[in-house]
Backbone as numpy.savetxt, mean C-alpha at the origin, in Angstrom:
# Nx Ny Nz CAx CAy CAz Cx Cy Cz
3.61 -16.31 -10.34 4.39 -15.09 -10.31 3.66 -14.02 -9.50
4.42 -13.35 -9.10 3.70 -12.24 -7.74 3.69 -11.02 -8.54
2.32 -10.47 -8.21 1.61 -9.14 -8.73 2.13 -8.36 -8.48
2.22 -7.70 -9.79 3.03 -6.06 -9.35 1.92 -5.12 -9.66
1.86 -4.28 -8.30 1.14 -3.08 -8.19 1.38 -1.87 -8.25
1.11 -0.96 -8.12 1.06 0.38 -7.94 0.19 1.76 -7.48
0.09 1.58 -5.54 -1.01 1.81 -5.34 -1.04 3.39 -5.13
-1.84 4.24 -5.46 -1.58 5.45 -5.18 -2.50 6.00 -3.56
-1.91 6.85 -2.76 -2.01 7.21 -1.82 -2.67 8.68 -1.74
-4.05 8.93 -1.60 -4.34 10.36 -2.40 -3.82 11.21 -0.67
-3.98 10.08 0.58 -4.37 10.92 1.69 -5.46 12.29 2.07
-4.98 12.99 2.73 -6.43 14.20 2.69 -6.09 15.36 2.00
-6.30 14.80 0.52 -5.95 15.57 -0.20 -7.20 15.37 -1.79
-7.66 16.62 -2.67 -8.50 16.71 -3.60 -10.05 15.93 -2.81
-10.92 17.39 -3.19 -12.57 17.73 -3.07 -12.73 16.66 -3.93
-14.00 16.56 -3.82 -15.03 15.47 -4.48 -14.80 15.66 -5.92
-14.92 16.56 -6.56 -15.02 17.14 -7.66 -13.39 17.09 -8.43
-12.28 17.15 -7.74 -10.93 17.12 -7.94 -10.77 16.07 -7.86
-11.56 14.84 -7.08 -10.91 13.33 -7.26 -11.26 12.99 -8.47
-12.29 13.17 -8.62 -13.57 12.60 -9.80 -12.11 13.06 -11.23
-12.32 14.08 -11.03 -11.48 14.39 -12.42 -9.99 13.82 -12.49
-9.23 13.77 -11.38 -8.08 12.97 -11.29 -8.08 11.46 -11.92
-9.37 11.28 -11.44 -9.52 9.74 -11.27 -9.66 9.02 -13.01
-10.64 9.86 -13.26 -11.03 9.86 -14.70 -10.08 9.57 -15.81
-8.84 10.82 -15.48 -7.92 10.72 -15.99 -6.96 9.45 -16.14
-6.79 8.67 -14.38 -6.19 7.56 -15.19 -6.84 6.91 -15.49
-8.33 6.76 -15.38 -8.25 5.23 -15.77 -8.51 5.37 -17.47
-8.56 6.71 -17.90 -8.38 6.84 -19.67 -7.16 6.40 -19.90
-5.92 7.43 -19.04 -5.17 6.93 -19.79 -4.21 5.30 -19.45
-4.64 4.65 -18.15 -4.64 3.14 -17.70 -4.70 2.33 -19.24
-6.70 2.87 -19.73 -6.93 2.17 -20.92 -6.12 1.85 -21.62
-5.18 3.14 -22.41 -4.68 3.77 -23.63 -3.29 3.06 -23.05
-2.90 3.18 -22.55 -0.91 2.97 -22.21 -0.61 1.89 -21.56
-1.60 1.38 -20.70 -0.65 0.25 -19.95 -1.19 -1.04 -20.42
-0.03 -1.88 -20.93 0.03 -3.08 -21.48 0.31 -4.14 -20.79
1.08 -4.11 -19.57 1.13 -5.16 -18.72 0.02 -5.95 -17.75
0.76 -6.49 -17.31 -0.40 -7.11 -16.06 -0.41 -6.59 -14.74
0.01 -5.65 -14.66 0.36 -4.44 -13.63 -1.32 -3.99 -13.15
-1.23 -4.10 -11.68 -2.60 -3.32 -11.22 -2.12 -2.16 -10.98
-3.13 -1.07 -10.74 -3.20 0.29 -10.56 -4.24 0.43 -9.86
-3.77 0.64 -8.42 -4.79 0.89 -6.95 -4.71 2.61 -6.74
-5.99 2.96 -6.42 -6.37 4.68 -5.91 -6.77 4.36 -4.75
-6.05 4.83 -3.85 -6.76 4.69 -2.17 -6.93 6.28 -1.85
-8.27 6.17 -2.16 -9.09 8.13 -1.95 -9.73 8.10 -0.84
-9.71 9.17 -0.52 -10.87 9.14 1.10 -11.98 8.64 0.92
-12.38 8.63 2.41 -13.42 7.92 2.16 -14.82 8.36 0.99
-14.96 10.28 1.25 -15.61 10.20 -0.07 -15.85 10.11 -1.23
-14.59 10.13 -1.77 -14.48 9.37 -3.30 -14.92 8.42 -3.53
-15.01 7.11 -2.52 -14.74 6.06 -2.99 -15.73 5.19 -3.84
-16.96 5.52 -3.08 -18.46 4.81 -3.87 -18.14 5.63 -5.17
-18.27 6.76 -5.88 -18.28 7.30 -6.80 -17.02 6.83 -7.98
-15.53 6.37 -7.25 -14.83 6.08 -8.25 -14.69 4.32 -8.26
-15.06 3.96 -7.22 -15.81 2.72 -7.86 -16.55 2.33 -9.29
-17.34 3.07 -9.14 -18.53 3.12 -10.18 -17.52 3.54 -11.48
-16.83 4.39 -11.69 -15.90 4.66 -12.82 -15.05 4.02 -13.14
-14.61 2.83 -12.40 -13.78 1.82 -12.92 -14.07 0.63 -13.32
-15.66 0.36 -12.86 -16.38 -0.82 -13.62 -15.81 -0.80 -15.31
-15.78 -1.99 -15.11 -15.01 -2.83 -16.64 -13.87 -2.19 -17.02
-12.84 -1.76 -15.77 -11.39 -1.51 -16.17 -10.79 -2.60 -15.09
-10.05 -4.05 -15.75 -9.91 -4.70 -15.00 -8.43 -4.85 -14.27
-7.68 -3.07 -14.74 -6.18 -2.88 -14.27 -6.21 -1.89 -13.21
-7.51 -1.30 -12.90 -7.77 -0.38 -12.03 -8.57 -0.80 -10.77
-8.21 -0.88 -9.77 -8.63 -1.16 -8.52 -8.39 0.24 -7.10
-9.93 -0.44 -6.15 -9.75 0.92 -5.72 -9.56 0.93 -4.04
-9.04 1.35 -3.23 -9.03 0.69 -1.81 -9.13 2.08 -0.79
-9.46 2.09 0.50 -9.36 2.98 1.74 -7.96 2.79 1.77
-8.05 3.86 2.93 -7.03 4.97 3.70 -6.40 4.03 4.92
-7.70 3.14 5.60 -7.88 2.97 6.81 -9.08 2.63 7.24
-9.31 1.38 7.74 -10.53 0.86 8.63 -10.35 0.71 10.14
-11.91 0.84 10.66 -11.63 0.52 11.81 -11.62 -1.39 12.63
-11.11 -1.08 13.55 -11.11 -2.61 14.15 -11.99 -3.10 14.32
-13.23 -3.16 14.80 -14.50 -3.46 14.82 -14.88 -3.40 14.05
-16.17 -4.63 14.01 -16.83 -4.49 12.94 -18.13 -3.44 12.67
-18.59 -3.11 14.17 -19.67 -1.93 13.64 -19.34 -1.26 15.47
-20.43 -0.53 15.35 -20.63 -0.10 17.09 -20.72 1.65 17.00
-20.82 1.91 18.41 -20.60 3.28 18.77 -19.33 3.68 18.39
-18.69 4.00 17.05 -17.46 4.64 17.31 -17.28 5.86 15.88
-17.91 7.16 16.70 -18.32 8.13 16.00 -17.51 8.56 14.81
-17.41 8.80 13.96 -16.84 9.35 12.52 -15.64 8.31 12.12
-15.77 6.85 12.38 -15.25 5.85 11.93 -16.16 5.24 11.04
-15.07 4.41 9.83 -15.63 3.44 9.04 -14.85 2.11 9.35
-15.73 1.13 9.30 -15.49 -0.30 9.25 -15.58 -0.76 7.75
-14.29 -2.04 8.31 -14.47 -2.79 7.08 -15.26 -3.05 5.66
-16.61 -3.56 7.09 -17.61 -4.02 5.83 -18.23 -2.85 5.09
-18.15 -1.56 5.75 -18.95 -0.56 4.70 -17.84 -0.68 3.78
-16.68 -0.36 3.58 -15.32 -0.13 2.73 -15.72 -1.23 1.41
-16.06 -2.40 2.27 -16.35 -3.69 0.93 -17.81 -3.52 0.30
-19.05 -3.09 1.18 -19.96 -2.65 1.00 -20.24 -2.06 -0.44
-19.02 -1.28 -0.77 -19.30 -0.27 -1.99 -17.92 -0.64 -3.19
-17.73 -1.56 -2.99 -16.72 -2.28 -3.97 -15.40 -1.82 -3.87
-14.85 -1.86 -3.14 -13.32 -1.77 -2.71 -12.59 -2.66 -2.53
-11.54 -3.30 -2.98 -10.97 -4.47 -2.96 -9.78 -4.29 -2.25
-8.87 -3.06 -1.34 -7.95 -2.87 -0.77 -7.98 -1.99 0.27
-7.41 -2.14 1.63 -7.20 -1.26 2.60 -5.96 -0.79 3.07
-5.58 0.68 3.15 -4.06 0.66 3.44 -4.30 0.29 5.33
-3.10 -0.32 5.77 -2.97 -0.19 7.41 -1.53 0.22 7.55
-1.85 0.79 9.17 -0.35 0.89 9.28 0.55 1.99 8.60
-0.17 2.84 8.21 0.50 3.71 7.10 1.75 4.54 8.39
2.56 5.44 7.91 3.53 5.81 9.14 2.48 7.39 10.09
2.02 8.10 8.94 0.87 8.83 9.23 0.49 8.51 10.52
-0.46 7.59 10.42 -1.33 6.56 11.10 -0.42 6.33 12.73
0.92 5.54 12.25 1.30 5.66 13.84 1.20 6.68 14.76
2.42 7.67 13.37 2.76 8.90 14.36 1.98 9.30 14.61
0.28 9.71 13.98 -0.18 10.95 14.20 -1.49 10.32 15.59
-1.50 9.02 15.18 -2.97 8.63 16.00 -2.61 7.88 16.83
-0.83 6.97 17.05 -0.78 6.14 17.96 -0.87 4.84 17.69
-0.92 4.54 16.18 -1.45 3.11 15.80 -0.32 2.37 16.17
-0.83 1.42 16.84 0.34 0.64 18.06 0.16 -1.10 16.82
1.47 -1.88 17.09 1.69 -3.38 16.14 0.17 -3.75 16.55
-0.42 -4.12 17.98 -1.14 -4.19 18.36 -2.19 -3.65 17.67
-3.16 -2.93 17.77 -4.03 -2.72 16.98 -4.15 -2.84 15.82
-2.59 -2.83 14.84 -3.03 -3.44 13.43 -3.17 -4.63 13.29
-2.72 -5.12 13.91 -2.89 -6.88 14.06 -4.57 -6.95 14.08
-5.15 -6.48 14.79 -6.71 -6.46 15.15 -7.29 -6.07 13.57
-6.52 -4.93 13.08 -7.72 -3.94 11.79 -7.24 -5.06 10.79
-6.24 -5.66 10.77 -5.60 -6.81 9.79 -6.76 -7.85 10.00
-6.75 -8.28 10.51 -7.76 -9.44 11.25 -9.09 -9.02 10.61
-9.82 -7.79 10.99 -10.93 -7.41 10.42 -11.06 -7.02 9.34
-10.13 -6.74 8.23 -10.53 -6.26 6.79 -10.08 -7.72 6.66
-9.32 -8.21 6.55 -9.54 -10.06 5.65 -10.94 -10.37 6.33
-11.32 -10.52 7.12 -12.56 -11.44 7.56 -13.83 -10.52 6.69
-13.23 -9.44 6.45 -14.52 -8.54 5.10 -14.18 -8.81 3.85
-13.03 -9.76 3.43 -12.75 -9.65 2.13 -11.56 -8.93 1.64
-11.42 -7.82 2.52 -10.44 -6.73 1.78 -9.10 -6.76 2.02
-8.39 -6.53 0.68 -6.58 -7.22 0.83 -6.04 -5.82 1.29
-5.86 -6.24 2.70 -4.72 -5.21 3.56 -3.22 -4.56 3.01
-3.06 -3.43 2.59 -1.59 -3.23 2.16 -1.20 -2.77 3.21
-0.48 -3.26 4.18 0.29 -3.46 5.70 1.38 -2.49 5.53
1.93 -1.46 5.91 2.76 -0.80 5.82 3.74 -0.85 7.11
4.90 -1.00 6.61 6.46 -1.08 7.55 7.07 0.17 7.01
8.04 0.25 8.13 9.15 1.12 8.16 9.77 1.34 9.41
10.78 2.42 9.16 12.11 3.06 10.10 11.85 4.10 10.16
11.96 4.93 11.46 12.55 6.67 11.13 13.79 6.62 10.95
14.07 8.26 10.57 15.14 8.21 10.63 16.17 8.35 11.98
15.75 8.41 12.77 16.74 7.91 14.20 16.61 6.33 14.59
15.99 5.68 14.06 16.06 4.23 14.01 16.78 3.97 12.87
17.33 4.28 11.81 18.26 4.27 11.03 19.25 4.35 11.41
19.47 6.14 11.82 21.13 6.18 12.27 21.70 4.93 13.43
20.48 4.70 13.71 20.49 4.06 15.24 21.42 2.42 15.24
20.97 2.19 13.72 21.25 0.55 12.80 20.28 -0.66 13.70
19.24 0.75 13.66 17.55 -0.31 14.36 17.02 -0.70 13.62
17.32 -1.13 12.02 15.88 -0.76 11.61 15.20 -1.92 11.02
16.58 -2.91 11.06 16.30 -4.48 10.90 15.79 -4.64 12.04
15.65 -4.52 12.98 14.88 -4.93 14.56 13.10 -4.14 14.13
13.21 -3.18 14.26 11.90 -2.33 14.01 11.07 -3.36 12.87
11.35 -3.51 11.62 10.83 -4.05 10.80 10.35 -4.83 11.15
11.15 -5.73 11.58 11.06 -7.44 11.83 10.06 -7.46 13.11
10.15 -6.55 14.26 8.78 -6.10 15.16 7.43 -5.80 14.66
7.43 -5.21 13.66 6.19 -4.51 12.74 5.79 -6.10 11.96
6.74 -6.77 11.53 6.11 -8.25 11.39 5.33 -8.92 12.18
6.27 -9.45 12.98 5.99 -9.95 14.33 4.63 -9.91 14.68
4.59 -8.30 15.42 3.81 -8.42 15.85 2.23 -7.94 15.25
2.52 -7.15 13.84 1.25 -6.72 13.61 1.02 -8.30 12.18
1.44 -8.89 11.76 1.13 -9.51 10.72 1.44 -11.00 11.29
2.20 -11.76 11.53 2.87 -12.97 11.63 1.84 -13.69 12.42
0.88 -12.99 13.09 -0.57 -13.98 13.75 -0.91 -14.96 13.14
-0.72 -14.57 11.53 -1.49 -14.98 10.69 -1.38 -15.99 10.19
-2.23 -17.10 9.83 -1.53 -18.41 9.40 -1.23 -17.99 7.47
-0.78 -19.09 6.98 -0.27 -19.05 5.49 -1.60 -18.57 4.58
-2.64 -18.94 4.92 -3.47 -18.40 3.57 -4.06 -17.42 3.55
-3.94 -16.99 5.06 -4.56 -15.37 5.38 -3.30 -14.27 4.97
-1.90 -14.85 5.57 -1.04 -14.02 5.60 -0.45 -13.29 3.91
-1.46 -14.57 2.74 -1.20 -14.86 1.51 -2.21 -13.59 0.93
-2.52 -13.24 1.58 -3.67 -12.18 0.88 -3.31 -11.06 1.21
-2.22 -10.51 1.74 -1.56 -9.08 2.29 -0.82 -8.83 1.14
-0.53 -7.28 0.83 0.59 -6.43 0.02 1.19 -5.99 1.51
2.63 -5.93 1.29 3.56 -5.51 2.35 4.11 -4.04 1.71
3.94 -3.22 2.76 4.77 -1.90 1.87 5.90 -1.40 2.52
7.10 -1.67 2.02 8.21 -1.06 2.89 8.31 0.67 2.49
7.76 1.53 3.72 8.01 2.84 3.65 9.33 3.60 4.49
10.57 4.01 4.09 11.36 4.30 5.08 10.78 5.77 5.42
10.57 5.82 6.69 9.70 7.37 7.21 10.22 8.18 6.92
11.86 8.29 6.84 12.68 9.45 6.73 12.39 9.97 4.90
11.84 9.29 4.19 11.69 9.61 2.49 10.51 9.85 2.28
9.27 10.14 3.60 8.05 10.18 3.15 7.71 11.95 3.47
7.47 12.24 1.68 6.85 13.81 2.21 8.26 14.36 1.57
9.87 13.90 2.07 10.41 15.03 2.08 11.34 15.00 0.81
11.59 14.65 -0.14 11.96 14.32 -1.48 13.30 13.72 -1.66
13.51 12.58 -0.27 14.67 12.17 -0.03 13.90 10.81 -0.50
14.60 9.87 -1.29 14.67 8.88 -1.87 15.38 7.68 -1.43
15.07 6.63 -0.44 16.10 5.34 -0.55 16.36 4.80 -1.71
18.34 4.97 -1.89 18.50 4.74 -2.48 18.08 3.20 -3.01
18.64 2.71 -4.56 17.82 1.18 -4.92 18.24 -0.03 -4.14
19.71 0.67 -3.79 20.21 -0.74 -2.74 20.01 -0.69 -1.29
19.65 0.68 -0.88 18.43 0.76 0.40 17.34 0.08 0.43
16.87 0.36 -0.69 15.37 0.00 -0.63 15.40 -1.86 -1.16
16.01 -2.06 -1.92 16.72 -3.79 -2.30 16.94 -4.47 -0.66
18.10 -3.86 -0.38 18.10 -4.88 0.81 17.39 -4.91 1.84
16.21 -3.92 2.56 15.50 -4.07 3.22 13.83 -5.07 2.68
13.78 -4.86 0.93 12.71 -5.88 0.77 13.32 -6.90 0.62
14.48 -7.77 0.39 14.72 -8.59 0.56 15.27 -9.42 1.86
15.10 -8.40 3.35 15.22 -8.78 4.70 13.57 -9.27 4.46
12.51 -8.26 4.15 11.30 -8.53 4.70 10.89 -9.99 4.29
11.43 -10.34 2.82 10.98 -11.60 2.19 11.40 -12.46 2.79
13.18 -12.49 3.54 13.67 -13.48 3.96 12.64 -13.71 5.65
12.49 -12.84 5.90 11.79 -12.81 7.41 10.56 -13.65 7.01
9.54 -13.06 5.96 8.45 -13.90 5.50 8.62 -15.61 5.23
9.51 -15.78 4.54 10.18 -17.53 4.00 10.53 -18.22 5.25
11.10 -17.45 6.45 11.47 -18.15 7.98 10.06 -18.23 8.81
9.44 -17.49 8.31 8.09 -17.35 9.15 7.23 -18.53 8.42
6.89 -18.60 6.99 5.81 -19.24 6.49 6.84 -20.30 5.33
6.75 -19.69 4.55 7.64 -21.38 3.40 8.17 -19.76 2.52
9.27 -20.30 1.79 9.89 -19.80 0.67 9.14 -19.74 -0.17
7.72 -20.41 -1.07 6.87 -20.32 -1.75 6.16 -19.02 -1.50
5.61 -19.01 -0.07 4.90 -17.69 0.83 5.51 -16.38 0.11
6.99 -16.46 0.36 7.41 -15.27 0.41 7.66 -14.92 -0.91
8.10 -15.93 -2.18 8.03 -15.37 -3.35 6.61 -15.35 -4.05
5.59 -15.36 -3.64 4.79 -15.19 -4.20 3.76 -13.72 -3.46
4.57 -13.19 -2.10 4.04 -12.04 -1.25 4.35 -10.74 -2.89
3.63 -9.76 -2.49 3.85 -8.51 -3.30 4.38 -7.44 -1.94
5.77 -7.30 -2.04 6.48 -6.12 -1.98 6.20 -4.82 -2.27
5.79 -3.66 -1.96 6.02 -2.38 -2.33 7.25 -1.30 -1.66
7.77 -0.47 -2.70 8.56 0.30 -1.99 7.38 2.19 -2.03
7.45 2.64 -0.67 6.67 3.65 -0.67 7.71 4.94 0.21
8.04 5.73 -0.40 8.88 6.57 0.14 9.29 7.69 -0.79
8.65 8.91 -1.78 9.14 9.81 -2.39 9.25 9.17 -4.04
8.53 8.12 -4.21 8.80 7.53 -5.53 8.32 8.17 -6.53
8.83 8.95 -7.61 8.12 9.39 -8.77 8.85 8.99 -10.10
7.96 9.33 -11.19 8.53 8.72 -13.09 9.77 8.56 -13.03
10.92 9.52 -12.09 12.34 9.75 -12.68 12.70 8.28 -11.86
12.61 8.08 -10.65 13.81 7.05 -10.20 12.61 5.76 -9.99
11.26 5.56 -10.65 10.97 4.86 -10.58 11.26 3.43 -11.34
11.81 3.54 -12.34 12.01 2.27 -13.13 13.31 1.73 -12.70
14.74 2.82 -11.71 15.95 1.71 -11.15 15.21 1.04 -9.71
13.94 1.65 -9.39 14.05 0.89 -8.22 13.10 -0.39 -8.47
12.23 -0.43 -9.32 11.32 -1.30 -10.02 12.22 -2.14 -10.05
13.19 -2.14 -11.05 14.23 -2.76 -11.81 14.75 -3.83 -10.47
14.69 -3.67 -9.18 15.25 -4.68 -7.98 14.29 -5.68 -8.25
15.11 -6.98 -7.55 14.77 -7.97 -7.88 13.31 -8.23 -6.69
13.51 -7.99 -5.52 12.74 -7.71 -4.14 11.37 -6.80 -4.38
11.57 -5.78 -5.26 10.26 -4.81 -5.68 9.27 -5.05 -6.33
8.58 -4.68 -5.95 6.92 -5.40 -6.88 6.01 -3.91 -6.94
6.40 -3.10 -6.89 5.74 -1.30 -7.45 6.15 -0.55 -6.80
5.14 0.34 -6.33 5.35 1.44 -5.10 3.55 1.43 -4.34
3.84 2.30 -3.70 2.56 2.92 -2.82 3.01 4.08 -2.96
2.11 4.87 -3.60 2.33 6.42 -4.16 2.11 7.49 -3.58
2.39 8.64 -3.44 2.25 9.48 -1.94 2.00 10.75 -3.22
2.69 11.79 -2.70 2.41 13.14 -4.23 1.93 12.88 -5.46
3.00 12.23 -5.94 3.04 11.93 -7.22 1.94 10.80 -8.05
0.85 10.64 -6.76 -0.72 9.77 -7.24 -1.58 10.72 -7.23
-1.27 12.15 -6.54 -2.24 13.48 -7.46 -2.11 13.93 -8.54
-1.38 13.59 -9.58 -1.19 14.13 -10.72 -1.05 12.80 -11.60
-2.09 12.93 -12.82 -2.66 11.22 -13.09 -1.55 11.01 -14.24
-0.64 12.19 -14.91 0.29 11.58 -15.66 1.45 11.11 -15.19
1.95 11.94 -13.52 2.69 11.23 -13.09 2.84 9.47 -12.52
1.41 9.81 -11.98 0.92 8.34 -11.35 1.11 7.13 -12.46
0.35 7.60 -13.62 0.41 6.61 -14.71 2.00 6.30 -14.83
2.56 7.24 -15.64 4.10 7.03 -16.46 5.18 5.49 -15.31
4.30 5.88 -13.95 5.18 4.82 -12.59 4.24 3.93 -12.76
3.22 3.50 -13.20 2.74 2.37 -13.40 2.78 1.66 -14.76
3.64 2.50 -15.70 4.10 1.99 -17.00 5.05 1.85 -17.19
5.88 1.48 -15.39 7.22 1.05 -16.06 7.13 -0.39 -16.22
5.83 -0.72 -15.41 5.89 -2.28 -15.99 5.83 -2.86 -17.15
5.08 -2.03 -18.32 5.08 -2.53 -19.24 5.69 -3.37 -19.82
């Protein structure tokens, strides 16, 4: 059966001192409330991360991952982190691909294919992020776009590498602005991505891939979209700065 997650997204957001205490918070209340087999991922900047590492030792529902690695494995490339430091300090997840990431820096299919390549060869399970804008929506692009963002940043990959990815379907137009794909938005595009995955690798591949939906998800409409058959959590954006919200969406698995 395929893992359901729930990774939270802090981005550049909460001081050292504001993660620490965020952080704290869930994994008390992780302890106390969540009964399932549900993971609960914090992807904090990079300076949090050695420090909330260390605070989740012997919580085995709490896991902790980067923002973003670089493609290389070391070299001249000033105020970048690589892979292996990320695994270095006990991190078991990397986001790529985030929409951020395209728009703001240019991250081309191409180069994630490369940072994909280099966090598995460190160990670390890539949460690969897809999506649409919204003018590739109106456009009725967005089955093409997706299925490109496969293609070409993931599908390199043979079956047991490609077996170690979280896929996150983010529609761009719901990120940030408190617009929500609806459940049969967000349903039939993870169930294009799965069918694309099962044509690419085996039907086994694809029901056993973990799905995320990441786009404006918080406590209220999190349990109809859970509730799809295609969904396997979210990737958490706002609503993973505030540790009762974050929690209550990782207890709908219960």
């Amino acid at each position: 059966m395929r893992k359901k997650i729930v990774a939270g997204n802090w981005k550049m957001n909460l001081d050292y001192n504001e993660g620490l205490g965020v952080f704290s918070e869930i994994i008390n209340m992780v302890k106390d409330e969540v009964t399932g087999t549900q993971e609960a991922v914090i992807c904090s900047p990079f300076i949090h991360l050695h420090s909330l590492v260390q605070l989740a030792k012997g919580y085995s529902k709490v896991s902790l991952g980067a923002q973003n690695a670089h493609q290389a494995e070391s070299g001249a490339y000033t105020g970048e982190i690589s892979a292996k430091m990320i695994k270095s300090i006990g991190a078991a997840y990397v986001i790529l691909g985030h929409s951020e990431r395209r728009q703001y820096f240019g991250e081309t299919n191409e180069l994630l294919a490369k940072k994909t390549d280099t966090a598995l060869a460190n160990d670390l399970r890539p949460i690969f992020c897809i999506g649409e804008t919204l003018q590739e929506r109106e456009a009725n692009q967005y089955f093409n776009i997706i299925k490109s963002q496969l293609v070409e940043g993931v599908f390199h990959l043979d079956a047991a590498h490609f077996s170690k990815l979280v896929i996150a379907y983010e529609p761009v137009w719901a990120i940030g602005t408190g617009v929500t794909a609806s459940s049969e938005q967000a349903q039939e595009i993870h169930a294009f991505i799965r069918k694309e995955i099962a044509t690419k690798y085996s039907q086994e591949v694809a029901d056993n891939t973990t799905i995320l939906y990441g786009g404006s998800c918080n406590p209220k409409n999190a349990p109809e979209l859970f509730a799809q058959p295609d969904i396997d959590g979210g990737l958490i954006g706002g609503a993973s700065l505030k540790s009762r919200d974050f929690v209550d969406i990782v207890k709908v698995f219960n």
